[in-house]
C-alpha positions as CSV (number, residue, x, y, z in Angstrom):
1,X,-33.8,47.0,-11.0
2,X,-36.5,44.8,-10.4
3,X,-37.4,41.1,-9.5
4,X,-40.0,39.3,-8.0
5,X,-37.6,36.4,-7.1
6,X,-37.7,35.0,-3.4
7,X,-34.0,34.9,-3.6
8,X,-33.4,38.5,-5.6
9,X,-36.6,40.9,-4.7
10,X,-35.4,42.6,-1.9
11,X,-31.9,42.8,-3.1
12,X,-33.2,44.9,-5.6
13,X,-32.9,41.9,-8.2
14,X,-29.5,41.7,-7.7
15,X,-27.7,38.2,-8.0
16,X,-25.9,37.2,-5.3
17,X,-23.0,34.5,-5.7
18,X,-24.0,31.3,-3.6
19,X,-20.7,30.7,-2.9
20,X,-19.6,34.0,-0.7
21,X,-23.0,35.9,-1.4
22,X,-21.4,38.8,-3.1
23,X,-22.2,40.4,-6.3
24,X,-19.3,39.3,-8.2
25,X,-19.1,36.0,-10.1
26,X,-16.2,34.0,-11.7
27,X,-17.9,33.5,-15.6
28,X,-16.6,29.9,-15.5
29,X,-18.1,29.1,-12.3
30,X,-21.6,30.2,-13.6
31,X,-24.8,28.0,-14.7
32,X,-23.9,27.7,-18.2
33,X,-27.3,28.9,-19.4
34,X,-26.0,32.5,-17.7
35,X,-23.0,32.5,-18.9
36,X,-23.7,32.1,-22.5
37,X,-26.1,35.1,-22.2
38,X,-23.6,37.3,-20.1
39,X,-20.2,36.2,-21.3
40,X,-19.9,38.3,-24.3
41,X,-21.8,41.5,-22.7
42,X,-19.8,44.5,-21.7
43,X,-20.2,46.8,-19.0
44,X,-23.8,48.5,-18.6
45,X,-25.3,46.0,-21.3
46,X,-28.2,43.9,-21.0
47,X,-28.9,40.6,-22.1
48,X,-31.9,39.5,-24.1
49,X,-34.9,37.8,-22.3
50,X,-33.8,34.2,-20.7
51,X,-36.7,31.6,-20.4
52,X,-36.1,29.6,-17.4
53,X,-38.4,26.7,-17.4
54,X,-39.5,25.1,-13.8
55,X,-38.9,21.7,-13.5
56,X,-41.8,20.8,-11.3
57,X,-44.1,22.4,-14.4
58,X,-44.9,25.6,-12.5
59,X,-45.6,28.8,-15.0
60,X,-42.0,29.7,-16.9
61,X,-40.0,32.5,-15.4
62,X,-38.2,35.6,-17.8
63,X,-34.9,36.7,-16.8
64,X,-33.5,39.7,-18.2
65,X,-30.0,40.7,-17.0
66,X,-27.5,43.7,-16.5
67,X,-24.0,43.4,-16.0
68,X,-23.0,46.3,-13.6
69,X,-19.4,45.6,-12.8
70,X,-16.8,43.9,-15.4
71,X,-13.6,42.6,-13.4
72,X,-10.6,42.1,-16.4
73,X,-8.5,39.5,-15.6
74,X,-5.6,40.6,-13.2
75,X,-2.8,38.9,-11.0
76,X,-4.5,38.6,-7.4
77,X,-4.0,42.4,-5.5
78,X,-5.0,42.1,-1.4
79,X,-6.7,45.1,-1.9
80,X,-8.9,44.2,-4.5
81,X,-9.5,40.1,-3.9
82,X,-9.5,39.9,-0.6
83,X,-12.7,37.6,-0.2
84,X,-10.8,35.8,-2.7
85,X,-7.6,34.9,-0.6
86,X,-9.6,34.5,2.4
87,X,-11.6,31.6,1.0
88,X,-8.6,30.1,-0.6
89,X,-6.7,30.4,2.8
90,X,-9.3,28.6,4.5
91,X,-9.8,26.0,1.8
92,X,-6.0,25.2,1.9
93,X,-5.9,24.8,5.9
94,X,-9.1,22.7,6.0
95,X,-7.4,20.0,3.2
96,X,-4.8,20.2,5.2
97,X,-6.2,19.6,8.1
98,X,-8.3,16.7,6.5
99,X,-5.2,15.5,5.6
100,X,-2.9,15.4,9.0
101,X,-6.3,13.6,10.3
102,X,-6.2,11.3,8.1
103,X,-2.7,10.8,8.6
104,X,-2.8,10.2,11.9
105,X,-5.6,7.8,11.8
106,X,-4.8,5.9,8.5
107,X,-2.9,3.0,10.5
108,X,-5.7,2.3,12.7
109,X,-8.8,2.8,10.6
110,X,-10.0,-0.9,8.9
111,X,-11.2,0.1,5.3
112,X,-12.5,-2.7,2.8
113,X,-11.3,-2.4,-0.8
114,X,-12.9,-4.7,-3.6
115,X,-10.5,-6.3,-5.3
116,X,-11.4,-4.9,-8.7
117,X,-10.4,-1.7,-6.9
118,X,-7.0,-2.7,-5.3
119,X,-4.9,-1.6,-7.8
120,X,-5.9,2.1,-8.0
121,X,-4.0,4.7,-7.2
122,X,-5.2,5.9,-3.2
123,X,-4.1,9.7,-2.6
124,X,-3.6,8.0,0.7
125,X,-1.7,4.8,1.7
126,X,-5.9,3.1,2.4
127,X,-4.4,-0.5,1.4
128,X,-2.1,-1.4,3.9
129,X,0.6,-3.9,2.6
C-alpha cells in the first residue's frame, strides 16, 4: 500500500477515521463520493480510480482504494465495539451534563427571543412565562 498523502503516507496509505482515528468506518458516516465507490465492494476488492478534484485548482489527485476488513452488521459485543461504547458513553454523560447545566442556570440566564420565534418548540423551558 501506497500514498503520497500528508494525512495517509506514513500510515502506509491507510485511512484513518477522523472521528476516533481507527481504520474502521461506519459506510453511512462516509464522504458520499467514498462510499458510492466502496459500498458495494467485498472484502480484498479494490475500487476503480477516484478523481478528487482540489478546490483551490491545484493538480487533481487519483485515489484507488482496498477494503481490507468488512464488519457485517451485528448487535453491539464489548469485546468487539468497545471504541464504540466508549464514545457513546461519553457522548451520553456530556449531553447530560450540558443538560443539568443548563438546568441549573435556565432561571437566571436573560435570553431574547424574536417574536416570530416565540412560538417554537424550546427543548428547554428558554421563554420564561
Amino acid at each position: 500500500l501506497f500514498s503520497d498523502e500528508k494525512e495517509t503516507k506514513f500510515d502506509g496509505g491507510v485511512l484513518r477515521n477522523p472521528a476516533d482515528f481507527s481504520a474502521r468506518f461506519e459506510l453511512t458516516k462516509m464522504d458520499p463520493t467514498l462510499y458510492n465507490q466502496i459500498s458495494r465492494l467485498k472484502e480484498g476488492e479494490i475500487s476503480f480510480p477516484i478523481v478528487e478534484r482540489d478546490p483551490q485548482g491545484g493538480p487533481s489527485k487519483y485515489k484507488i482504494m482496498k477494503v481490507t476488513n468488512r464488519y457485517d452488521e451485528h448487535k453491539a459485543d464489548f469485546a468487539r465495539d468497545y471504541m464504540k461504547i466508549q464514545e457513546l458513553a461519553l457522548s451520553d454523560k456530556q449531553l447530560k451534563t450540558i443538560e443539568e447545566w443548563i438546568d441549573e442556570r435556565i432561571q437566571d440566564t436573560f435570553i431574547q427571543i424574536n417574536e416570530s420565534k416565540a412560538d417554537c418548540d424550546f427543548a428547554n423551558n428558554w421563554v420564561k412565562q
